[in-house]
C-alpha positions in Angstrom: -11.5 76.1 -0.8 -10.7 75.3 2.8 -8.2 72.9 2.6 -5.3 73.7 -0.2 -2.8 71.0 0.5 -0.4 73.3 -2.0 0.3 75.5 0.6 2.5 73.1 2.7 4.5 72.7 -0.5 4.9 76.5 -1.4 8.6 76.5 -0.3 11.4 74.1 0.2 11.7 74.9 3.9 8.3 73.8 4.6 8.3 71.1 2.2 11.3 69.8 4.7 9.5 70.1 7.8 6.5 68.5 7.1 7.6 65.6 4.6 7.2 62.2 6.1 9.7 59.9 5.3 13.4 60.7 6.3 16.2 59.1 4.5 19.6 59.4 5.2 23.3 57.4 4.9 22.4 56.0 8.5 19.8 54.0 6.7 22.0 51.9 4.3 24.1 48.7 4.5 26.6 49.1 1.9 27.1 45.0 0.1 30.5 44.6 -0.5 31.9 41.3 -2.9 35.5 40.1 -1.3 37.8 37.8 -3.5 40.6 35.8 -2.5 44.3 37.6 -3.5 46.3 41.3 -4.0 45.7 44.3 -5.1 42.3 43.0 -6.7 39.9 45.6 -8.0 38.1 44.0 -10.7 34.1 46.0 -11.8 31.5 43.9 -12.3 30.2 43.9 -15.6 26.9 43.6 -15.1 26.7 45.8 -12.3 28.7 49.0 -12.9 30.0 50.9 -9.8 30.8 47.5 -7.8 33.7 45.9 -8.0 35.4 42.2 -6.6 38.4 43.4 -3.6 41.1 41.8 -2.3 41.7 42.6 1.2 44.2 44.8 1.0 42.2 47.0 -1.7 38.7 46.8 0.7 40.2 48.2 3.7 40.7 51.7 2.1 37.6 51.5 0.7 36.0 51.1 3.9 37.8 53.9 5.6 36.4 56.0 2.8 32.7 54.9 3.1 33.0 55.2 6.6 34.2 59.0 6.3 31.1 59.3 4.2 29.0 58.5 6.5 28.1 54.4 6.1 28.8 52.3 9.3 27.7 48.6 8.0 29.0 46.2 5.2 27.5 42.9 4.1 30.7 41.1 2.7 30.1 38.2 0.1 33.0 36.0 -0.9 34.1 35.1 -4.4 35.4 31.6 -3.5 37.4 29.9 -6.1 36.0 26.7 -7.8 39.0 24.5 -6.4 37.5 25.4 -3.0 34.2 24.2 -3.1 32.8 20.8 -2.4 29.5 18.8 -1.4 29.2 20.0 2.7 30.9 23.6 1.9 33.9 22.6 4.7 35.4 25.7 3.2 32.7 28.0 4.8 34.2 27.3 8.5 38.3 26.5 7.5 40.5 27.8 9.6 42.4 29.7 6.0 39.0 30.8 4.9 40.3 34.3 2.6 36.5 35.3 4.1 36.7 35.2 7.7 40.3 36.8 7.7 38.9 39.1 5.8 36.9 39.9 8.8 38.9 39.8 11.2 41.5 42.6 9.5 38.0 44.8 9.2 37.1 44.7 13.0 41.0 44.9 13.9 41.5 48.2 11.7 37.6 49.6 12.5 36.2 48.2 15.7 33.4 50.5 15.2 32.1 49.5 12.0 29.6 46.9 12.0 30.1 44.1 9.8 27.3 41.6 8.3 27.8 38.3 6.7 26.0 35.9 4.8 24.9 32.1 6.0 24.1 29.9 3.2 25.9 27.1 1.5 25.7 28.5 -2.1 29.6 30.2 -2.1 31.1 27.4 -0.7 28.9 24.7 -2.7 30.3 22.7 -5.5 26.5 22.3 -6.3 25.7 26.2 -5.6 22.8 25.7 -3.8 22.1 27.2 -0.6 21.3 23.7 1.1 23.5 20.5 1.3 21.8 18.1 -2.0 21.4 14.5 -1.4 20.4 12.8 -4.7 19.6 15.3 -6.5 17.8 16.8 -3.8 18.0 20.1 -1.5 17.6 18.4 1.8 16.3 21.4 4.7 17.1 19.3 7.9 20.8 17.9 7.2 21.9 21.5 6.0 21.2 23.2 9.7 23.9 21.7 11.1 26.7 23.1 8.3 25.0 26.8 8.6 25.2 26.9 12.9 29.2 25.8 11.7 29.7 28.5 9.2 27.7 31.2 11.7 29.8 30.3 14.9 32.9 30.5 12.1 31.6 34.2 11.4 30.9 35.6 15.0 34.5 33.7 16.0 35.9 36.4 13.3 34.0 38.8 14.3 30.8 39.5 12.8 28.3 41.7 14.7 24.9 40.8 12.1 25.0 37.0 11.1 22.5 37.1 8.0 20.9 33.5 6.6 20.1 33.5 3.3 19.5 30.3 3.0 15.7 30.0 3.9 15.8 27.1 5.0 13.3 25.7 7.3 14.1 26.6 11.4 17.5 27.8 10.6 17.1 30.7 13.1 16.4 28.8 15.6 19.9 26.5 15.0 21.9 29.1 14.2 20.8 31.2 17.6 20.9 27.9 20.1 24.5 27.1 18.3 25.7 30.9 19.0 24.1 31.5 22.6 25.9 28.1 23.0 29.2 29.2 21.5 28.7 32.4 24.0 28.3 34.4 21.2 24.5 35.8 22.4 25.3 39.5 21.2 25.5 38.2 17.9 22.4 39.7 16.2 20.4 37.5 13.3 19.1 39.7 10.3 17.1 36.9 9.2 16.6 36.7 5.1 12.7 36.3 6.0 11.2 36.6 2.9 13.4 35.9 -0.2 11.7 35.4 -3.3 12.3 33.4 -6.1 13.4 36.5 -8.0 14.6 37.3 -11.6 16.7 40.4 -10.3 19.8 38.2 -8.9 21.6 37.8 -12.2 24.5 40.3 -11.9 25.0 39.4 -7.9 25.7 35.7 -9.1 28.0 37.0 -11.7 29.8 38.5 -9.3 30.4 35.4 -7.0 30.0 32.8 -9.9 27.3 31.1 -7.5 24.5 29.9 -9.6 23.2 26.7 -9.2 24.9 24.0 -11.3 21.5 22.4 -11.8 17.9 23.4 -10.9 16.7 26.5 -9.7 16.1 27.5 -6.0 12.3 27.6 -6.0 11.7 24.7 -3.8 13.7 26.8 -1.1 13.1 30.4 -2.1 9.5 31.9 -2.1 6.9 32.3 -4.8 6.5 35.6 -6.0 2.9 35.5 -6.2 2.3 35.2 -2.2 2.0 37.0 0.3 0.3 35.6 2.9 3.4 33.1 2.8 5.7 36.2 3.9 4.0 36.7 7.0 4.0 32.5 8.2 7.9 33.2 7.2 8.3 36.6 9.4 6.3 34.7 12.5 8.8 31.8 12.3 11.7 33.7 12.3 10.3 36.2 15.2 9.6 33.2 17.3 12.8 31.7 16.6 14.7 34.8 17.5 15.6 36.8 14.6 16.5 40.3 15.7 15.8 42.0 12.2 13.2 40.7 9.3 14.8 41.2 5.9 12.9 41.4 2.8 14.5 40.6 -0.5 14.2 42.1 -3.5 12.9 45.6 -2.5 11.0 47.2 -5.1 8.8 44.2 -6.5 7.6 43.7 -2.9 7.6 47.2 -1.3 4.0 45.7 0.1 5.5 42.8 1.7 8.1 44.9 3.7 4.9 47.5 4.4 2.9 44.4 6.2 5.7 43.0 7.7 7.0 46.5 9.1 2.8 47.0 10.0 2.7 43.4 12.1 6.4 42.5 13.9 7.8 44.8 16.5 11.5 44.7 15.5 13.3 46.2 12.6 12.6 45.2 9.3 15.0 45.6 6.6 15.0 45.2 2.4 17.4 44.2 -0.1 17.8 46.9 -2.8 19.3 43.7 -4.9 21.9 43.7 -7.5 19.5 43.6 -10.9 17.6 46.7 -9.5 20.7 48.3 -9.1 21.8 47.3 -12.9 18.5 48.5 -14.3 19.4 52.1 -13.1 22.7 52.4 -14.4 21.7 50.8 -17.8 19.0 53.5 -18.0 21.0 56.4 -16.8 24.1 55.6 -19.4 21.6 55.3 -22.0 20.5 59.2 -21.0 17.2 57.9 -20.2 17.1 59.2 -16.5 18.7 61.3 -14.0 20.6 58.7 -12.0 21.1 61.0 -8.8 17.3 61.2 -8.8 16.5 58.2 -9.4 18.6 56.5 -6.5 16.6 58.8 -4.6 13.5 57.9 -5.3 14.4 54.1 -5.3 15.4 54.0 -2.1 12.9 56.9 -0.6 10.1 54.3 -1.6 11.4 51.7 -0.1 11.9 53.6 3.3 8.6 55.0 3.0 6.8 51.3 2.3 8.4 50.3 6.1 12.1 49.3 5.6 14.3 50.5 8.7 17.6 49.3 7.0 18.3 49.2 3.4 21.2 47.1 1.7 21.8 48.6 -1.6 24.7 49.1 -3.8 24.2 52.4 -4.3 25.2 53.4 -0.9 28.6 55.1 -1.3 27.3 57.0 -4.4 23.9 58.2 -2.1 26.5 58.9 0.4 28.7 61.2 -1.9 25.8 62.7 -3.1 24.5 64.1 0.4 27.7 65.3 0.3 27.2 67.6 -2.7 
C-alpha cells in the first residue's frame, strides 16, 4: 500500500499539525441570562451550569470568563411580568435593569464586546417576538419597535446588535435607524436562519418568555428546508448584516456548512440551550464523558463552517483548555 493515511496519525504531534479544524476559547460567545435585583445567582433547572445574575453578581463573573480567555457575552433579560405589555415600551425605558446592565459592563471592561438580543418576546405581555394585532403576529408594524429597542442597545453600549426576531426586512430597519442614530460601527449578527426548533425549552425557562398563545412557526423557519435558509441569508446580506447566525447548531450543521460555502462574511451558530441540557443530563447519568463530549459538539460545529459559536458551555471549554 502506497497511501497509509495511519501514518499522519502515528503520534499526537503530528496528529496536531495536520488536523483541520482549529478550535479554541476565541471561537465562543458565552450567553449570559441577566435578572432584575441583588446579589441574584439563581441555576437554571433545566439547564445546569447557567444561572439568572443580578448585576452586581455578573460583573465578577465576567472578569473571570474574561481571564479565561472569552471576550463576548450575549446578555438576555429576565424581565418581570409587571413590566411587560402589548408594544414592549419596556425594551427602550430609560430604567430598563437591561441596558444599565450594559452600560456598568462596558464602563468596568471597555474591551469586552457585548451582544444583545432584538426581539419583542422579553418585553411582550404576549411573548412573541412581533407586536400581535388580533390575534395576529403582524411583520411590518413590529420594525419600528425593534429599530427603538436597537438604537436603545447601541445608546448603552452594545458593540453586536443581534435580531432574533426574523421578521421580515428587519436588517434593513434596524441598520438605516442606527447609521441614522450615528451609531454605524454598530455591527448586526443577524439571527438568519432560526428554526422552528424543539431545543428552546430550558432557554424560555430561564426568561419565562414563551408565547402565551400559539407557537412561533409563522415567523420562525421550517425545519424541513433548506433552500429557505439561503433566500433568508441573501436578504440579510443585502440588507447589511455583518454576521449570518444559524440557530440551533447541531440539527443544521448543513445549513451553517452552505451558508459558510456561499456568503463572504462570518457565519456564526447557536449551540442552544436544549443541546446544552441533553449533555449534562447524559453526563450526570454516567452515560458520557462530558469534557469530551463538549469537545466534540462544538468541534463539529466549527468544522461544518461556523466562525463564532454561542454556546453555554463556554466558561467550562474555557477552564478546560486550562487543564
Amino acid at each position: 500500500m502506497n497511501i497509509r493515511p495511519r501514518r499522519n496519525r502515528k503520534s499526537s504531534a503530528i496528529r496536531h499539525m495536520v488536523e483541520e479544524t482549529k478550535l479554541g476559547v476565541e471561537n465562543l460567545i458565552y450567553p449570559i441570562f441577566l435578572k432584575d435585583g441583588k446579589n441574584i445567582k439563581e441555576e437554571v433547572s433545566s439547564l445546569p451550569n447557567n444561572f439568572r445574575w443580578s448585576i452586581d453578581k455578573l460583573l465578577p463573573e465576567i472578569e473571570e470568563c474574561m481571564n479565561l480567555g472569552i471576550h463576548t457575552f450575549d446578555i438576555f433579560p429576565a424581565v418581570e411580568e409587571s413590566l411587560k405589555d402589548q408594544v414592549a415600551s419596556y425594551s427602550y425605558a430609560s430604567d430598563n435593569f437591561y441596558l444599565e446592565a450594559i452600560r456598568q459592563i462596558k464602563a468596568r471592561f471597555p474591551e469586552s464586546v457585548v451582544m444583545s438580543d432584538v426581539a419583542m418576546d422579553p418585553y411582550s405581555s404576549d411573548g412573541h417576538d412581533g407586536l400581535v394585532i388580533d390575534g395576529k403576529i403582524v411583520n411590518d408594524e413590529t420594525l419600528p419597535i425593534l429599530a427603538k429597542m436597537s438604537i436603545a442597545q447601541a445608546q448603552a453600549g452594545v458593540d453586536i446588535i443581534g435580531p432574533s426576531d426574523m421578521m421580515d426586512g428587519r436588517v434593513s430597519v434596524i441598520r438605516e435607524a442606527l447609521d441614522g442614530a450615528g451609531f454605524s460601527d454598530v455591527s448586526i449578527m443577524s439571527y438568519t436562519a432560526k428554526y422552528a426548533s424543539a431545543f428552546y425549552g430550558p432557554f424560555r425557562d430561564a426568561l419565562n418568555s414563551a408565547p402565551k398563545s400559539g407557537d412561533k412557526k409563522t415567523y420562525q423557519m421550517n425545519p424541513a428546508n433548506r433552500r429557505e435558509a439561503l433566500l433568508e441569508a441573501q436578504l440579510d446580506f443585502e440588507e447589511g448584516a455583518d454576521m449570518l447566525m444559524v440557530k440551533p447548531a447541531l440539527c443544521y450543521l448543513d445549513i451553517i456548512h452552505v451558508l459558510k460555502e456561499q456568503f463572504p462574511i462570518p457565519i456564526t451558530a447557536y449551540n442552544v440551550s436544549g443541546e446544552c441540557a441533553m449533555v449534562h443530563a447524559a453526563a450526570q447519568n454516567g452515560w458520557l464523558n462530558y469534557d469530551l463530549a463538549v469537545y466534540e459538539m462544538l468541534l463539529s460545529i466549527r468544522r461544518a463552517g461556523a466562525d463564532g459559536i454561542l454556546t453555554y458551555f463556554a466558561k467550562d471549554f474555557a477552564q478546560m483548555l486550562r487543564k
